[in-house]
TIDREN-68234 format. One record per residue (C-alpha): residue in one letter; x, y, z. Coordinates in steps of 0.05 Angstrom, whole numbers, plus 32768, in hexadecimal, padded with zeros to 4 digits. Example, Ala and Ser with C-alpha at 12.3 -4.5 7.8 and 13.67 -1.06 7.14 Angstrom:
# residues 2
a80F67FA6809C;s81117FEB808F;
***
This chain:
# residues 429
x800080008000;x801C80457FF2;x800F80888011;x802680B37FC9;x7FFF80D17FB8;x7FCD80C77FF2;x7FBE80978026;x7F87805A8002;x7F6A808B7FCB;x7F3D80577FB5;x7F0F806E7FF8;x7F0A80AF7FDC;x7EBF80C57FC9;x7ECF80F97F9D;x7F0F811B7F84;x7F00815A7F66;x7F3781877F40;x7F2F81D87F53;x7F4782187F4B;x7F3982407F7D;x7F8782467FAA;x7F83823F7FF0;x7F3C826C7FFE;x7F0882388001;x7ECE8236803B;x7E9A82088041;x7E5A82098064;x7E2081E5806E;x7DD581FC805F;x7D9581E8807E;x7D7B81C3803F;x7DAF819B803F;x7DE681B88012;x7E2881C8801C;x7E4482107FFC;x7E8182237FF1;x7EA7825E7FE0;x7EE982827FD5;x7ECE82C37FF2;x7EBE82D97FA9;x7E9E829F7F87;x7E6B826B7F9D;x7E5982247F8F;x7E2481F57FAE;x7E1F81A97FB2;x7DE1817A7FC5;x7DFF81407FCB;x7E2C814E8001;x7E6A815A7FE0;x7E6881267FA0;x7E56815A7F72;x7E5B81A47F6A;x7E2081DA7F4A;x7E3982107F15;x7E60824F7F36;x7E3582857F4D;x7E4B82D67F59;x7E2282FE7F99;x7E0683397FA5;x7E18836A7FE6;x7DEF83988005;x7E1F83C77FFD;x7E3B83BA7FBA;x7E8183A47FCC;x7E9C836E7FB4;x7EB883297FE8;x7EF983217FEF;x7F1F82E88004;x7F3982C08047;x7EF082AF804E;x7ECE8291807F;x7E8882738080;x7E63825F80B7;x7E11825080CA;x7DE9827D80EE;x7DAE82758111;x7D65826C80E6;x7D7D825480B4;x7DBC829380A6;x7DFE828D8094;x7E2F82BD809D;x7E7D82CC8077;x7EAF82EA8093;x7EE9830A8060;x7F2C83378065;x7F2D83808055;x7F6683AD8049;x7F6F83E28081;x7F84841F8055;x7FC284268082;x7FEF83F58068;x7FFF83A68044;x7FF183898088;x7FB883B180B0;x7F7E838380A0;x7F33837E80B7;x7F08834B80B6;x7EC1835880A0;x7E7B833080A9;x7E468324807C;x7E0183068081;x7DD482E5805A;x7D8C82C7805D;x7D8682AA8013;x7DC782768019;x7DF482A07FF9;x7DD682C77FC3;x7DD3830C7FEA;x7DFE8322801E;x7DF7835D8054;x7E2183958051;x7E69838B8076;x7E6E839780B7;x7EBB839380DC;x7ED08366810D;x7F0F8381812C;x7EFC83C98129;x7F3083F68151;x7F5583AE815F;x7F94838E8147;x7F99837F8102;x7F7E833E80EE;x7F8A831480BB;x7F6182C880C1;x7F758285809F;x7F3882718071;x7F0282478085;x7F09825280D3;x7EC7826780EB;x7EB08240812A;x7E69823A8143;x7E6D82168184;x7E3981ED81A4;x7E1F823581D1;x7E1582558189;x7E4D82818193;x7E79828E8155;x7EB782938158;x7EF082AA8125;x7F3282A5812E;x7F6782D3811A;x7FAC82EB8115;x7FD4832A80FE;x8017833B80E8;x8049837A80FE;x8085838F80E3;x80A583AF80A5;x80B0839F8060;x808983638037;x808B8318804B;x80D883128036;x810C8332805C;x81328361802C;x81768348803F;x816382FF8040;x817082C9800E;x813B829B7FE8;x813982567FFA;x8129821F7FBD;x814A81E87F9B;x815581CB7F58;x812481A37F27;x815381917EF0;x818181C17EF3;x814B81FD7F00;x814482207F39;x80FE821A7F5B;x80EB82407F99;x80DC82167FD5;x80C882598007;x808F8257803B;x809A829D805E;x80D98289807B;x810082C8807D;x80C382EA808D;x80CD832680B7;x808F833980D7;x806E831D811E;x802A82FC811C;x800782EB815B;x7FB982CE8168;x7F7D82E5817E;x7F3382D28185;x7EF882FB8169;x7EAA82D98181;x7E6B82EB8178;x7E2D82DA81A2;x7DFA82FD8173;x7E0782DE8136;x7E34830B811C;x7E1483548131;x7E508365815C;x7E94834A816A;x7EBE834181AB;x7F05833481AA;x7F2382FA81E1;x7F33831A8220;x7F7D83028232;x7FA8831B81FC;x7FCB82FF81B8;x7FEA82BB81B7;x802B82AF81A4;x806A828281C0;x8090829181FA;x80C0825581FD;x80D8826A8245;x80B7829F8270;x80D982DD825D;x810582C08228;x810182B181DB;x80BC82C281BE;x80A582B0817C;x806B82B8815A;x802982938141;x7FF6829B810D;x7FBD828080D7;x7F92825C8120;x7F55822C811C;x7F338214814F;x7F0281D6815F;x7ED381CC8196;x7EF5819581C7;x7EAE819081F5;x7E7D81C78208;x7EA08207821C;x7EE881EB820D;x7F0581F881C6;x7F4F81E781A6;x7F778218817F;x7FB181F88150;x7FDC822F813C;x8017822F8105;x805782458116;x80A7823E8106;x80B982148131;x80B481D08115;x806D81C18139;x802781E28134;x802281FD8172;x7FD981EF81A2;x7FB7821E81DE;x7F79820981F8;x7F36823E820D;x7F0C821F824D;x7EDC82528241;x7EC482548204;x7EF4828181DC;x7EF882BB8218;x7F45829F8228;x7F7D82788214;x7FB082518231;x7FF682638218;x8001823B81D5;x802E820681E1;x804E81CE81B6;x802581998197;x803C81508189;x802B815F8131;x806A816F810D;x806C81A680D8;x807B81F280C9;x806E823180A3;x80288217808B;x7FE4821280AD;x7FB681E880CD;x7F6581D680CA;x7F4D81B78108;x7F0581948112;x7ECF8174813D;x7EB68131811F;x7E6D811D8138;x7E8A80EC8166;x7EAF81248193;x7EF6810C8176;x7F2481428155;x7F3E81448109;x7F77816F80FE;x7F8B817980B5;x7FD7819880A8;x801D81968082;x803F815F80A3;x809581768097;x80D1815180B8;x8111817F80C7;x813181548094;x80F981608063;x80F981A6806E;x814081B7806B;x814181908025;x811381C68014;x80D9818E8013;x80A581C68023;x806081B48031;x806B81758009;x803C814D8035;x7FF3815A804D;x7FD381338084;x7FA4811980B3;x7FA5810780F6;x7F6280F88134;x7F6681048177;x7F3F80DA81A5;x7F50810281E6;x7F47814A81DD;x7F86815C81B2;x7FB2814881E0;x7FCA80FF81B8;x7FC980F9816C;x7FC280BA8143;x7FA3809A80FB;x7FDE80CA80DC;x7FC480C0808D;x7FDE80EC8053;x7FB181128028;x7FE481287FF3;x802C81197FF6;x806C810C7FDC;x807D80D48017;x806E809A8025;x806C80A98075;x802D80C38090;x804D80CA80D4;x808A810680E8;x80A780FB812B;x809C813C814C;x80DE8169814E;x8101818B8181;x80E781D28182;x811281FC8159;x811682238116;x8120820180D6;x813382228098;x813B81FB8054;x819581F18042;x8182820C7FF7;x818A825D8009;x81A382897FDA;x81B182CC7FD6;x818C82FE7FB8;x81C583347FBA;x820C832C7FA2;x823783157FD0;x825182CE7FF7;x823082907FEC;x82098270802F;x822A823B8047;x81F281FA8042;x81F281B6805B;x8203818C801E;x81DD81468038;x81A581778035;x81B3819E7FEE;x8194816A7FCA;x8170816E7F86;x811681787F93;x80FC81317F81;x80D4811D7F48;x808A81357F5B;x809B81647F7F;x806681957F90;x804581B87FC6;x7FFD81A37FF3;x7FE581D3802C;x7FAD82008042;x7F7D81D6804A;x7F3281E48055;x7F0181B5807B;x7EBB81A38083;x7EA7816B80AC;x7E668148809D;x7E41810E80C3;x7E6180D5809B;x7E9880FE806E;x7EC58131806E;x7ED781618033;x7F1D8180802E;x7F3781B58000;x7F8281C28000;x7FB581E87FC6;x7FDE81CA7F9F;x801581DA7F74;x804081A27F48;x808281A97F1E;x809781927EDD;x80D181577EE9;x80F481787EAA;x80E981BF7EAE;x80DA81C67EF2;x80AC82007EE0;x806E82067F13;x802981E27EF3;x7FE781F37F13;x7FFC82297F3B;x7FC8823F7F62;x7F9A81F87F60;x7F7381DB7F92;x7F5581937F9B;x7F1C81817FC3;x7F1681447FDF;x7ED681148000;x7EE780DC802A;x7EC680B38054;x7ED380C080A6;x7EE9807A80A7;x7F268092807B;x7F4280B780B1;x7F3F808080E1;x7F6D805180B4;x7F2C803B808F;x7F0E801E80C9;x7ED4803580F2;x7EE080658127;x7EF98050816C;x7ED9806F81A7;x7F22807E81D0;x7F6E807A81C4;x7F8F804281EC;x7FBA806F820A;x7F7280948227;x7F65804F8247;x7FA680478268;x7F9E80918285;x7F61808482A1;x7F6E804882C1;x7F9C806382E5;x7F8E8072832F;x7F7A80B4833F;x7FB580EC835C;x7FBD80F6839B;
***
């Protein structure tokens, strides 16, 4: 059995070829269907995901048109509501999200109405609205500070060679800005907006020592009241902080056991109360061969978040759907190259390898969660073995498996077996 270019594709329901980069939202409607949309266009399917209506344009109230990192989510009566980023008028990186309504399932929308008003900047992965088992929705965000664009002006470009052409392998490494979390929820579906009341997130790896930052959150309900927010990071790991209150505070983010960096996570509740998480898997090793993002996948959690297990791969380039977690620390790719005249950098050569045949690129993914399937849209981007010039830039697949495909292909089991060994245990004294 091999994992390339999934885990057991033959389980797949549907495999559908898109264009549509890493924007997509789903929701689901009270007739039944599911939408989704890129913030700008819409589609519709009634039979849960199999197959997909003709694209459809929307009206707003006030004449302006969506724009992306959307987010949909379902209101009470019957409502959905979208949330999208804005330009601040300031600069690149002073962003607003904005809310929408609508009462028809997409064909009209209300006019925009901001979230963060006289707040932070925010900036919000896409398909991360939550509405929790209270009602309250909540929408997770993050925003950058600093100067310049997303590539330091002094720093090199990382990539490697397809033969003999160079092709970029960069993920915001030599980023300079600082991105930290934060929560925006709603109890009133949307009419006003309250921000979490215990600060930003980001990493403090000793109490007054190195800090580092955190952005593109999603969170899941764990149980009533208690949510869990993956976070992507750096540092080799997505990074996890728990809320015990239903989105009003955080516990600091701290290390989670799923390897990977410099791409996001999607993070869900299936109907039986276990978690899904959805991310780029990377090993150091990987990552320093400038194997970037070259593996999506899957993982449950029986216990809350706090064990992982049923790793499967998505989309990859490897036949491991597993990455022992690494020690915390920052990775950068040995292919960096200078962008100015002047010395070479000096590389690891058992890392300056040539980018293997197929290799491409799998990440952002989006996720909707049904009662007996789950639909996942991630980006893709392959290269020609000869040319090594970039095909399908800017692609997307969606993808409909079965629940059971995330379990190994077997039905779901109620707890881990480390869960069982914990609580036999006898109680602390």
């Amino acid at each position: 059995m091999s994992n390339v270019p999934m885990t057991r594709p033959e389980e797949a329901l549907a495999i559908h070829d898109q264009s549509y980069g890493h924007s997509l939202t789903f929701v689901g409607l009270d007739d039944g269907k599911i939408l989704l949309s890129n913030g700008r266009i819409f589609r519709s399917s009634d039979d849960r995901g199999l197959t997909w209506g003709e694209e459809f344009g929307v009206e707003t109230a006030d004449g302006a048109a969506l724009e992306g990192n959307a987010s949909l989510v379902k209101l009470s009566g019957g409502a959905i509501g979208i949330a999208t980023m804005r330009k601040r008028p300031s600069s690149t990186y002073d962003t607003e999200m904005v809310f929408r309504r609508s009462d028809d399932g997409g064909l009209t929308w209300s006019a925009a109405r901001p979230m963060n008003e006289g707040l932070l900047p925010s900036h919000a992965y896409q398909d991360a609205f939550l509405r929790t088992s209270s009602g309250r929705i909540i929408l997770p965000v993050y925003f950058a500070i600093g100067q310049g664009s997303w590539h330091h002006e002094e720093a090199p470009f990382v990539g490697g060679y397809i033969n003999g052409k160079f092709v970029s392998s960069d993920a915001h490494f030599y980023d300079p800005h600082f991105c930290a979390c934060y929560v925006l929820y709603s109890d009133d579906d949307g009419e006003t907006w309250t921000k979490n009341r215990d600060g930003e997130l980001f990493i403090n790896l000793e109490p007054g020592g190195f800090q580092d930052w955190t952005a593109e959150p999603s969170v899941a309900e764990v149980s009533p009241g208690k949510l869990l927010m993956m976070m992507r990071t750096r540092l080799g790991r997505l990074y996890q902080s728990w809320s015990e209150d239903n989105g009003e505070s955080w516990s600091r983010p701290e290390p989670s056991q799923l390897a990977g960096t410099q791409a996001p996570a999607q993070v869900r509740t299936f109907p039986s109360g276990n978690l899904l998480v959805v991310w780029t898997q990377q090993s150091e090793d990987e990552i320093r061969q400038g194997l970037i993002r070259t593996r999506l996948s899957s993982a449950i959690s029986r216990n809350g978040g706090g064990i992982w297990e049923f790793f499967q791969n998505v989309e990859s380039i490897h036949e491991e759907t597993h990455v022992a977690p690494p020690p915390i620390d920052i990775v950068l790719p040995e292919g960096s190259y200078s962008v100015h005249q002047g010395p070479a950098y000096d590389t690891d050569p058992q890392h300056q390898v040539p980018l293997p045949e197929g290799y491409g690129r799998w990440s952002y993914p989006s996720v909707y969660v049904g009662e007996d399937r789950v639909l996942i849209s991630h980006t893709y981007s392959v290269h020609d073995s000869d040319t090594g010039e970039v095909a399908d830039m800017g692609g997307s697949k969606l993808k409909v498996l079965p629940i059971s495909w995330f379990y190994g292909g077997e039905e779901q089991a109620e707890k881990s077996f480390l869960l069982e060994k914990i609580e036999a245990l006898p109680p602390r004294p």
